[in-house]
C-alpha positions as CSV (number, residue, x, y, z in Angstrom):
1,X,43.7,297.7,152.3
2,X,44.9,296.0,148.9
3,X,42.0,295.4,146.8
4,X,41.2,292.0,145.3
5,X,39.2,291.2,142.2
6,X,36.6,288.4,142.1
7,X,39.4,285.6,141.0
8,X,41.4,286.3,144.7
9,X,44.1,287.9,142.4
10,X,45.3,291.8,143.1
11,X,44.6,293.9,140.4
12,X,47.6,295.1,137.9
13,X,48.0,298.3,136.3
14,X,47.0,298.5,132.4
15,X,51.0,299.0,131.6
16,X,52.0,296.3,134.0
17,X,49.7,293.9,132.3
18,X,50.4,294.9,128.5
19,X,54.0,294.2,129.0
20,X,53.6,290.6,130.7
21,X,50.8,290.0,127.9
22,X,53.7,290.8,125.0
23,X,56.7,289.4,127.2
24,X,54.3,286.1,128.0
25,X,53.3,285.7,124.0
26,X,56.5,286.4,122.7
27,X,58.7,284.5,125.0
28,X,56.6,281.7,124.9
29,X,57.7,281.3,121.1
30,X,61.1,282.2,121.6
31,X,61.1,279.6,124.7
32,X,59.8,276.7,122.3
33,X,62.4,277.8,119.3
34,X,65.1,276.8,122.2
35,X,63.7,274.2,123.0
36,X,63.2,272.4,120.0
37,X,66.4,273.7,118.6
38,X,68.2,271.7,121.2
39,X,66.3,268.4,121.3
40,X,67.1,268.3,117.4
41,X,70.6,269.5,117.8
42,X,70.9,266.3,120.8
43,X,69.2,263.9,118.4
44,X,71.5,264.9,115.5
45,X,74.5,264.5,117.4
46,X,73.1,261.4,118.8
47,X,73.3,260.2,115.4
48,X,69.7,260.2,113.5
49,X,69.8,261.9,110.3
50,X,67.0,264.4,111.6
51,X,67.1,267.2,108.7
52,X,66.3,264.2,106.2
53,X,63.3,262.7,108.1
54,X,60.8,265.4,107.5
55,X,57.9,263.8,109.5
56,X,60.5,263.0,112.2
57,X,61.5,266.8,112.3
58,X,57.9,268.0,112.6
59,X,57.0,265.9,115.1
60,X,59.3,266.7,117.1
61,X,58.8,270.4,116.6
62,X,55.3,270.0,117.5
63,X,55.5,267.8,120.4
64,X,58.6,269.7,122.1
65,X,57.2,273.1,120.9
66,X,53.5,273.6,121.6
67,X,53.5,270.8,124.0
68,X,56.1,270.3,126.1
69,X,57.7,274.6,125.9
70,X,54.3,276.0,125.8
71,X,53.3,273.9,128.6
72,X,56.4,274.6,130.6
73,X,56.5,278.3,130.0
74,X,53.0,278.4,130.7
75,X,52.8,276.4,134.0
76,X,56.6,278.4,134.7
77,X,54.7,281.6,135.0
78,X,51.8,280.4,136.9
79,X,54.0,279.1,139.3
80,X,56.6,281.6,139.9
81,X,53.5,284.1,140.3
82,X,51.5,282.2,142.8
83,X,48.6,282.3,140.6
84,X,48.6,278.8,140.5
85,X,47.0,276.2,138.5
86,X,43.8,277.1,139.4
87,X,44.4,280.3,137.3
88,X,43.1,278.2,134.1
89,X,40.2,277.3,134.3
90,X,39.4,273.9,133.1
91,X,37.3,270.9,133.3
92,X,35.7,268.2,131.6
93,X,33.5,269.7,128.9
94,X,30.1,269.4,129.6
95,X,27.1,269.1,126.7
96,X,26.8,272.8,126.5
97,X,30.9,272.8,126.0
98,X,30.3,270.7,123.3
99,X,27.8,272.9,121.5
100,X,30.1,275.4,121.6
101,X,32.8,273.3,120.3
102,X,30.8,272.6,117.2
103,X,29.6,276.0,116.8
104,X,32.4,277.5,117.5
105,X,34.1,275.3,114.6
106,X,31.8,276.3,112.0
107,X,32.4,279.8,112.8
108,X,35.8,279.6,112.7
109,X,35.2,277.8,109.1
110,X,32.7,280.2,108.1
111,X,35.3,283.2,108.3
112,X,38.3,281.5,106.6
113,X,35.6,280.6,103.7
114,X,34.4,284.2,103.5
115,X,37.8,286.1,104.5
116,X,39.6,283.8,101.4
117,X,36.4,284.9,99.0
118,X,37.0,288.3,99.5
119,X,41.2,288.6,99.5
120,X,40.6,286.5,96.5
121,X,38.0,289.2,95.3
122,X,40.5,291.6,95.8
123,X,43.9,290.0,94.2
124,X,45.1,289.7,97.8
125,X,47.8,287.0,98.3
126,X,48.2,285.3,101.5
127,X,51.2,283.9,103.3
128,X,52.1,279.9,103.9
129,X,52.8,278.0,106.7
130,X,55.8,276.8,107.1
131,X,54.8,273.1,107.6
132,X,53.4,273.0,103.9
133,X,56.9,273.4,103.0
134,X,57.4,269.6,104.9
135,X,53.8,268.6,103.5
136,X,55.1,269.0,100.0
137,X,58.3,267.0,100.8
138,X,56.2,264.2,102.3
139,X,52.2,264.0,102.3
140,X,52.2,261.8,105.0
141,X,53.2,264.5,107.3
142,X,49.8,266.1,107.2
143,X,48.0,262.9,108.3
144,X,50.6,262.7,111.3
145,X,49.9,266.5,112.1
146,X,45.4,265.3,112.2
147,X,46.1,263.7,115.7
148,X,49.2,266.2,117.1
149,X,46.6,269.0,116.2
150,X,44.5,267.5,119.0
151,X,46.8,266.2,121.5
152,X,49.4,268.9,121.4
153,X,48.7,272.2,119.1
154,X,45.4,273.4,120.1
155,X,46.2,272.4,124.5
156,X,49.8,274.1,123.9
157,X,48.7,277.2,122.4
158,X,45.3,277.9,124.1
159,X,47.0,277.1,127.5
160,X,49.5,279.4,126.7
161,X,47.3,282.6,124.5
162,X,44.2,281.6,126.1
163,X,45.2,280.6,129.3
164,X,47.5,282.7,130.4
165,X,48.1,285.5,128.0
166,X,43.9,286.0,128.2
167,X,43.9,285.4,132.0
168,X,46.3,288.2,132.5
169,X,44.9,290.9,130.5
170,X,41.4,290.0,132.2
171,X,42.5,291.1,135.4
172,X,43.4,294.6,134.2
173,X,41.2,295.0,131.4
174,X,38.0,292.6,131.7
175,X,37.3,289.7,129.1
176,X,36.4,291.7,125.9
177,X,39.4,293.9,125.6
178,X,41.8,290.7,127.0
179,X,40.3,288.5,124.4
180,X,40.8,292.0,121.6
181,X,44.8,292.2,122.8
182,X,45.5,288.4,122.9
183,X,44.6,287.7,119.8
184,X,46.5,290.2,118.8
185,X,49.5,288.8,120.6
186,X,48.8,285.3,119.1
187,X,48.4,286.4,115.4
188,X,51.9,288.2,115.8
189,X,53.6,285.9,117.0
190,X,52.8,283.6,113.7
191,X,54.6,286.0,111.5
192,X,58.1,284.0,112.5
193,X,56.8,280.6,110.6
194,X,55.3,282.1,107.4
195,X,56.7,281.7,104.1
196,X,56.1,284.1,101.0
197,X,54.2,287.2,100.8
198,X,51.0,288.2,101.9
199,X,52.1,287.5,105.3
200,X,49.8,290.6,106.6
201,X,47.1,288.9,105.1
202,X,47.7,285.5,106.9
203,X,47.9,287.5,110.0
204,X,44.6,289.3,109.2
205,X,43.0,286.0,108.9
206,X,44.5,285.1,112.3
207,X,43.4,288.5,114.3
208,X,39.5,287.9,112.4
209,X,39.6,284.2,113.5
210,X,41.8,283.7,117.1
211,X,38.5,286.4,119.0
212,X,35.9,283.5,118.6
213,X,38.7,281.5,120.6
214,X,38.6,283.5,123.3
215,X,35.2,284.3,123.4
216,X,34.6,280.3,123.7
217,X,37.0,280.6,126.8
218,X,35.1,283.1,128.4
219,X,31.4,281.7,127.6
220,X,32.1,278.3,128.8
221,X,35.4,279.1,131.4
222,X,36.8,275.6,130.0
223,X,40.1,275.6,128.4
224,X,39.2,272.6,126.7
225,X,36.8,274.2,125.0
226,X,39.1,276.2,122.7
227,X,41.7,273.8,122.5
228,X,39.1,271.7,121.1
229,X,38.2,274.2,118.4
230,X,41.6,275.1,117.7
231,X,43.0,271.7,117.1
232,X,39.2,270.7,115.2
233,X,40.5,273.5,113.2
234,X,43.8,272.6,112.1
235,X,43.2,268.8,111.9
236,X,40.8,269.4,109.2
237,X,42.6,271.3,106.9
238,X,45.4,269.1,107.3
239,X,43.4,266.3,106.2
240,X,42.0,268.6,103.5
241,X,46.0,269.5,102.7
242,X,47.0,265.3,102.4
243,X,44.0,264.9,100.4
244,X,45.1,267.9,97.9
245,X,48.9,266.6,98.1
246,X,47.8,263.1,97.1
247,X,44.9,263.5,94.8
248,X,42.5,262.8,96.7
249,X,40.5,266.3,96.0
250,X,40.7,264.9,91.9
């Protein structure tokens, strides 16, 4: 008789799941690249002067990439797998999601602060994002990025890294090595929109960080949870970013 785990799904072998893990995390990015690619290639022929608009560009990259691609790929594979949506667990936080929400922000806070003490101890150089690039074009396209951080960033990629990528190395592995290899996954994947050197760095900072992610996942079993420290995350340092860009730090 074929066995079950506790979640109704059948188990999958430790090489089965590593390969949909990688394939899940890296095609999700390469999925969102098309994607994006050819909303700004039909806007441009449709006429809107998209490579001058910076803010324009980036929204659209945000909005078509970590929300509607992720999304798609994300829901694609829980679909065409019968897992279903029921595979992601989430829910309307509760007051104990929210304590973990804020705790699991100042953690996330407390290890960029003491990971960027000591590279800076050591003369280590980290990487940029690429969306600083558009920030120092146009300030105003950190504000816009405060709100997509929560509506479209954090959801996108915790559904997706989280979600799925987490969800499937738990049925082969258990949480603490599926939260281990899918933050390894998602810190990877981030190499493809850095800018300068100390890129290993950058991802160090990612691979230190994205565990208390997943750990908040599978404390709480709400998705939201995570999303909500993710996009907590980014919003404030893009508010701290417009601030630097326009003087606001003086």
């Amino acid at each position: 008789m074929e066995q079950v785990n506790v979640e109704g799904v059948t188990p999958s072998s430790p090489g089965r799941s590593l390969l949909a893990a990688a394939l899940l995390g890296l095609g999700g990015y390469g999925f969102a690249i098309l994607v994006v690619g050819l909303t700004a290639l039909v806007l441009i022929q449709a006429g809107i002067p998209l490579m001058e608009q910076p803010t324009l560009l980036l929204a659209i990259s945000v909005v078509m990439g970590q929300g509607v691609a992720f999304g798609t790929f994300a829901l694609g594979y829980l679909t065409y797998t019968d897992r279903g949506l029921g595979f992601v667990r989430a829910r309307v936080p509760t007051l104990r999601d929210l304590g973990w929400f804020v705790g699991g922000l100042v953690a996330l806070f407390a290890g960029l602060i003491a990971l960027s003490a000591l590279f800076s101890a050591l003369g280590v150089q980290s990487a940029s994002n690429a969306v600083t690039e558009f920030g120092e074009q146009d300030p105003t396209v950190f504000l816009l990025l405060v709100p997509l951080s929560f509506l479209f960033i954090g959801p996108g990629e915790e559904l997706l890294y989280r979600g799925v990528v987490q969800g499937r190395l738990r049925e082969a592995f258990g949480p603490w090595v599926a939260i281990g290899i899918a933050s390894f996954i998602f810190a990877v994947v981030h190499i493809f929109s850095l800018q300068g050197q100390g890129k290993l760095a950058y991802l160090a900072i990612l691979l230190v960080l994205s565990p208390i992610l997943g750990l908040a996942y599978e404390r709480t079993e709400n998705l939201v949870v995570p999303s909500l420290i993710h996009g907590g995350f980014n919003a404030v340092q893009f508010y701290v970013a417009y601030l630097g860009a326009t003087g606001g730090l003086a």
